[in-house]
DOMIGU-336411 format. One record per residue: residue in one letter; y, x, z of N, C-alpha, C in turn. Coordinates in steps of 0.001 Angstrom, whole numbers, padded with zeros to 6 digits, always signed. Each point is the difference from the previous one (the first is absolute). Example, Ala and Ser with C-alpha at 12.3 -4.5 7.8 and 13.67 -1.06 7.14 Angstrom:
a-005690+013190+007800+001190-000890+000000+001200+000900+000000;s+001050-000350-000720+001190+000820+000060+001090-000770+000730;
// end
This chain:
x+047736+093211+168695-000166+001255-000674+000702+001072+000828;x-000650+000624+000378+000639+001579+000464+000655+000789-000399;x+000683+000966+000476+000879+000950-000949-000363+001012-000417;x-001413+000659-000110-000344+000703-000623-000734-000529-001526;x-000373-001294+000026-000597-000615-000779+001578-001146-001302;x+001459+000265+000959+000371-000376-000883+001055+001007-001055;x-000053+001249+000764+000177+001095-000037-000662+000671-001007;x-000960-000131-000224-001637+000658-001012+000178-000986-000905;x+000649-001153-000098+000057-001465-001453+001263+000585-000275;x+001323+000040+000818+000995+000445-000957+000268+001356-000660;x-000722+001084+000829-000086+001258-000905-000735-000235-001338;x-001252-000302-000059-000934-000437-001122+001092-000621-001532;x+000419-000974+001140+000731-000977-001643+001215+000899-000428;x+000815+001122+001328+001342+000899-000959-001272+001262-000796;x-000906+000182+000024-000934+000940-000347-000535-000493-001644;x-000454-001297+000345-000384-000811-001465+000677+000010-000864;x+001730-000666+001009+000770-000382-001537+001194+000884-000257;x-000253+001204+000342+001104+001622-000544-000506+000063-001227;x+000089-000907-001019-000266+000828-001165+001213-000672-001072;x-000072+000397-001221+001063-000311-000405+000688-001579-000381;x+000903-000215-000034+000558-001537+000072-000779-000434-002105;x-000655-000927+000122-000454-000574-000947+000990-000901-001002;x+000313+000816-001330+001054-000882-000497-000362-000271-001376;x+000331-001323-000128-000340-000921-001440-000075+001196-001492;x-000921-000334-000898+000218+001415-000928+000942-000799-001521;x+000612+000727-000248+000732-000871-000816-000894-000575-001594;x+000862-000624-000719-000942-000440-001146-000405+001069-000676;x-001170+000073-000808+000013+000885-001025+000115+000264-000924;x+000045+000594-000991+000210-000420-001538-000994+000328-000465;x-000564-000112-001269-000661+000720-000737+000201+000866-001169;x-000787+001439+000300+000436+001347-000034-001226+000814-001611;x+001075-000939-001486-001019+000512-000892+000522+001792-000385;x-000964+000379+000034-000368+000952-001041-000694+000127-001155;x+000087+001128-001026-000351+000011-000861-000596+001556-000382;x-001031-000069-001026-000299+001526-000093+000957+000257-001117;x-000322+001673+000343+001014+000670-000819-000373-000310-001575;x+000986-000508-000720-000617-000142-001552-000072+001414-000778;x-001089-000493-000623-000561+001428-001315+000421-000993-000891;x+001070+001185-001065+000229-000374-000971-000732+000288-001529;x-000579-000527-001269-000194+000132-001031+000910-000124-001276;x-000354+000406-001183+000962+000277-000879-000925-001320-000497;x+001495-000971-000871-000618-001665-000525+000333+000334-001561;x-000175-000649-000699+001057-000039-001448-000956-000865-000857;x+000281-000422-000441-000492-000868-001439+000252-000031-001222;x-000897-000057-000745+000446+000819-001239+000270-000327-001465;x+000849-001445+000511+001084-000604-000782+001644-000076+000664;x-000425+000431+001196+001185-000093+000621+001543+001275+000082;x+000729+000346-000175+000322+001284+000385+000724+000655+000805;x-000781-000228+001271+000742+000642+000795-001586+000054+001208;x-000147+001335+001268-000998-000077+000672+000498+000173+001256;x-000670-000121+000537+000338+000021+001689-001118+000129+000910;x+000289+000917+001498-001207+000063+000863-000001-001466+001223;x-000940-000517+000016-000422-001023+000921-000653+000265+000473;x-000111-001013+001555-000706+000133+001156-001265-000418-000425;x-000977+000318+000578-001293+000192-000495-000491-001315+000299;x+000350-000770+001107+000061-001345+000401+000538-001057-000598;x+000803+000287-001351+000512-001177-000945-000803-000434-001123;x-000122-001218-000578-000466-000113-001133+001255-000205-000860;x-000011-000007-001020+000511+000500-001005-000354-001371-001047;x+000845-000940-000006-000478-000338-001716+001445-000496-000863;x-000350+000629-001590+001109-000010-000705-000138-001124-000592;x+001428-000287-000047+000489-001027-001027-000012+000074-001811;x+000421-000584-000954-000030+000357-001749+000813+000729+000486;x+001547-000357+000437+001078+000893-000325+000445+001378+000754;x-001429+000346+000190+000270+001059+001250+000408+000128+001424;x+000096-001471+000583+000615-000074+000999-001672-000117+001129;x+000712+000347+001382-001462+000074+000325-000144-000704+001774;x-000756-000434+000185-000255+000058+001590-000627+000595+000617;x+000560+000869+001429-001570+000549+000683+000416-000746+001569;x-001144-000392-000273-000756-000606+001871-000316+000209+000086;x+000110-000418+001951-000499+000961+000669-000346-000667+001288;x-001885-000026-000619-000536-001490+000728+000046+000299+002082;x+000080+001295-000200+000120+000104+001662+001240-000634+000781;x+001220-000124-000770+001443-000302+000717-000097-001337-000853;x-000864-000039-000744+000270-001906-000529+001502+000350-000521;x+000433+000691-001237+000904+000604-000281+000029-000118-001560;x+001305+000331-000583-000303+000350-001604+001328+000868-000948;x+000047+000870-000652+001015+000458-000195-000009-000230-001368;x+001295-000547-000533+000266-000751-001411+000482+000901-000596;x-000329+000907-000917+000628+000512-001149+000296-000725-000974;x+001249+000263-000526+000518-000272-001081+000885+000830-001104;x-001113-000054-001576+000650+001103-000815+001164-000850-000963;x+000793+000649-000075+000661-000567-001454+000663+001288-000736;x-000255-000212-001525+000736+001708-000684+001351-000092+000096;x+000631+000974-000352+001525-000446-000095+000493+000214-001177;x+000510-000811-000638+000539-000158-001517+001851-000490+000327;x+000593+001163+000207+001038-000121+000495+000327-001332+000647;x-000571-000001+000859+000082-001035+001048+000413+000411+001363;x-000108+001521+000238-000272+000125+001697+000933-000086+000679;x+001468-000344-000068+000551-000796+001060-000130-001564+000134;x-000554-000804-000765-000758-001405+000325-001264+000588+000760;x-000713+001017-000245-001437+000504+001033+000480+000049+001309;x+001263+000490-000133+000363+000533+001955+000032-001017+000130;x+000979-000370-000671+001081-001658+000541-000908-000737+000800;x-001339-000722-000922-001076-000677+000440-000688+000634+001342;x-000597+001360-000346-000915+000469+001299+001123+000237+001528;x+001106+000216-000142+001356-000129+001344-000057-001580-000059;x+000366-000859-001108-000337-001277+000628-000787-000613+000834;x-001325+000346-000709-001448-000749+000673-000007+000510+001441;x+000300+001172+000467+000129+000802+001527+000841-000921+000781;x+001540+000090-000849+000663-000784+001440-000234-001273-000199;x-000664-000943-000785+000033-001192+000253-000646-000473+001207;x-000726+001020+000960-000689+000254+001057+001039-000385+001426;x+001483+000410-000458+000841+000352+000829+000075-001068+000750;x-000515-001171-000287+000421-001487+001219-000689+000776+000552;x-001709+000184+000274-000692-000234+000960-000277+001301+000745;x+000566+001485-000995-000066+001137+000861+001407+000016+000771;x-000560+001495+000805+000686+000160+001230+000957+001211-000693;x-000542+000864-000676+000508+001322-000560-000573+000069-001516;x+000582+000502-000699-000892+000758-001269+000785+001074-000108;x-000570+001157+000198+000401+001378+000179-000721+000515-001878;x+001100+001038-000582-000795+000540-001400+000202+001208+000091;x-001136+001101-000452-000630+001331-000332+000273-000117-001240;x+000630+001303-000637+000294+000265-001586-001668+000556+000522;x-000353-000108-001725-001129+001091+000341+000254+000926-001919;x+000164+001567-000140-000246+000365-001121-000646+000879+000451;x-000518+000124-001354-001064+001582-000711+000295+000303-001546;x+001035+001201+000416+000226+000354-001593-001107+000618-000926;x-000629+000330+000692-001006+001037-000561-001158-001131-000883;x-000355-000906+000699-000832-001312-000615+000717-001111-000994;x+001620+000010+000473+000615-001289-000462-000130-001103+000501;x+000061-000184+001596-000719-000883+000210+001615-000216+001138;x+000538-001589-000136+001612+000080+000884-000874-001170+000586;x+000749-000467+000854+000060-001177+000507+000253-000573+001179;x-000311-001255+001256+000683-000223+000930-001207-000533+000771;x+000076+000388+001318-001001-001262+001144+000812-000507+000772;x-000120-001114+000106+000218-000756+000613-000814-000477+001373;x-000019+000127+001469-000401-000301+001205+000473-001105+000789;x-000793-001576-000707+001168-001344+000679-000894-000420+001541;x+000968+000174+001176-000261+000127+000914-000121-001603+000364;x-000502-000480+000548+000000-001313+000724-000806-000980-000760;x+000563-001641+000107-001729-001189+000032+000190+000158-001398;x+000472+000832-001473-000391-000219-001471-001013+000407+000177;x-000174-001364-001865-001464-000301-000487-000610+001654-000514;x+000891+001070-000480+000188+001545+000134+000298+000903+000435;x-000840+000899+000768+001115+000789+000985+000081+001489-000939;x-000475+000499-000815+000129+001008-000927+000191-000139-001399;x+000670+000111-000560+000638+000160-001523+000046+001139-000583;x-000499+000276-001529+000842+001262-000317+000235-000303-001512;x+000473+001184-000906+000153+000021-001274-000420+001635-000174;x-000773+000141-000663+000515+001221-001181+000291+000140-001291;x+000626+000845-001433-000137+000415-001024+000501+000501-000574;x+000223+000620-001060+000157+001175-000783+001203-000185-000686;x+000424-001126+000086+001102-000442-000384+000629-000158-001478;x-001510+000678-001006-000117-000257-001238-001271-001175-000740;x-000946+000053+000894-000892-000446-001046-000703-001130+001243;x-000005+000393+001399-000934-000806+000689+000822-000174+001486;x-000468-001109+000276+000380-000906+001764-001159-000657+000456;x+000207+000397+001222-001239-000580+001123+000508-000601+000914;x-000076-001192+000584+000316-000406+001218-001209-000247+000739;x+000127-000074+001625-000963-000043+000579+000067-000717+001380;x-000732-001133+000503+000437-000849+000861-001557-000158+000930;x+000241+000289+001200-000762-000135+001285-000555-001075+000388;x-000979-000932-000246-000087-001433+000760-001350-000092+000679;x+000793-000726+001645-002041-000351+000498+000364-001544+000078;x-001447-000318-000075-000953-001084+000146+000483-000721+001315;x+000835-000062+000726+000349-001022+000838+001887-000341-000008;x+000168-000538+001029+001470-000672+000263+000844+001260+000927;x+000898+000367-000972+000736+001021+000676+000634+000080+001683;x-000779+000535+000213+000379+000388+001980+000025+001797+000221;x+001187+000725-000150+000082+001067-000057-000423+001130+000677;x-000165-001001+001722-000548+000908+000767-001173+000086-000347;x-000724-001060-000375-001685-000180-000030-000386+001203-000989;x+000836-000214-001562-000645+000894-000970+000576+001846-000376;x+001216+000031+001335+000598+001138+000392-001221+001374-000486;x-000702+000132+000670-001103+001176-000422-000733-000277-001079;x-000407-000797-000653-000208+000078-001333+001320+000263-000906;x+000460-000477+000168+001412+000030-000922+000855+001448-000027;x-000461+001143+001193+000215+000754-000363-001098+000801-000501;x-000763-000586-000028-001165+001144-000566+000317-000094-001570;x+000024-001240-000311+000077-000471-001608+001285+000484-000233;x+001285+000226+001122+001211+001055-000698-000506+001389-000196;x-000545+000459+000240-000645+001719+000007-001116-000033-001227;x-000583-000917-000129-000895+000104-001306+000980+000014-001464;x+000928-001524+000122+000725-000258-000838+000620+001337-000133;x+000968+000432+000854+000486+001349-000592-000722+001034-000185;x-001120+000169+000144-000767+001032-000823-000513+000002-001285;x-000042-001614-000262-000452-000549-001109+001435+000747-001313;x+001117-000428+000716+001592+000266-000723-000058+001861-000071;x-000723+000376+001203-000057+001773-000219-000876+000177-001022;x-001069-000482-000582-000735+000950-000341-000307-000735-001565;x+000745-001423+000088+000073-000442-001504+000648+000744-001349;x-000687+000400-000778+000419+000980-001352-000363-001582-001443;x+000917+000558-000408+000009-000462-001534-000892+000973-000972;x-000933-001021-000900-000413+000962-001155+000600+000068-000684;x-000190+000883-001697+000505+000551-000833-000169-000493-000870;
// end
């Protein structure tokens, strides 16, 4: 081989391979979203108390007013639970702060939001349990005379926090809107 000919092969190959160094792409995750929820006004009319829900829940009540809405897209379900209060409501807290931290083996954090509205009557607490619990959102509201709600977050599989991370906050932003915009009837 000659030196113009080996000259013309090694320019070619620094010419070919100037481009950038090729490097492994890392894993990926998967990246849910969700649409923005439209909310509706719910109520039933043995029940007393109403609230706006995501337009994406079904809704079905229990005799005692207590209710579920799922939410067949996140394979999801949010447990309401009514009970009146007949001077009972520090056994109401007692119980609904119980049922939260009994979470505490398997969460990482449970952080709590007072939540009031004087103007409605409406007090109460959320709860946000971070890590592998069978719940990662809790709350309570009530009036502190006549009615209590508790309310508990659950999906359809085996708790892995990273996995259900973006659902789980979507269902915290519904849940507390559910706690904003819940009114007692008269």
């Amino acid at each position: 081989m000659n030196f113009k000919a080996l000259s013309f092969l090694i320019l070619c190959t620094l010419l070919l391979s100037c481009k950038e160094d090729v490097l492994p792409k890392p894993n990926a995750f998967l990246a849910l979203t969700y649409e923005h929820p439209e909310y509706q006004p719910y109520s039933s009319d043995s029940c007393a108390y109403v609230f706006m829900k995501n337009a994406n829940a079904v809704v079905r009540y229990k005799s005692d007013c207590s209710a579920v809405l799922e939410y067949p897209d996140l394979d999801a379900a949010l447990y309401l639970t009514y009970r009146p209060v007949n001077n009972n409501i520090k056994q109401l807290l007692t119980d609904a702060q119980k049922l939260t931290y009994e979470h505490v083996i398997k969460a990482d954090n449970i952080s709590e939001e007072k939540y009031l509205n004087d103007e409605y009557k409406v007090y109460g607490m959320f709860y946000d349990v971070a890590g592998n619990a069978a719940s990662q959102s809790q709350f309570y509201v009530t009036d502190s005379l006549s009615h209590f709600i508790t309310g508990s977050i659950y999906f359809n599989v085996k708790p892995n926090y990273d996995s259900i991370l973006p659902a789980a906050a979507y269902m915290k932003d519904d849940i507390k809107h559910l706690m904003e915009s819940l009114r007692w009837k008269k």
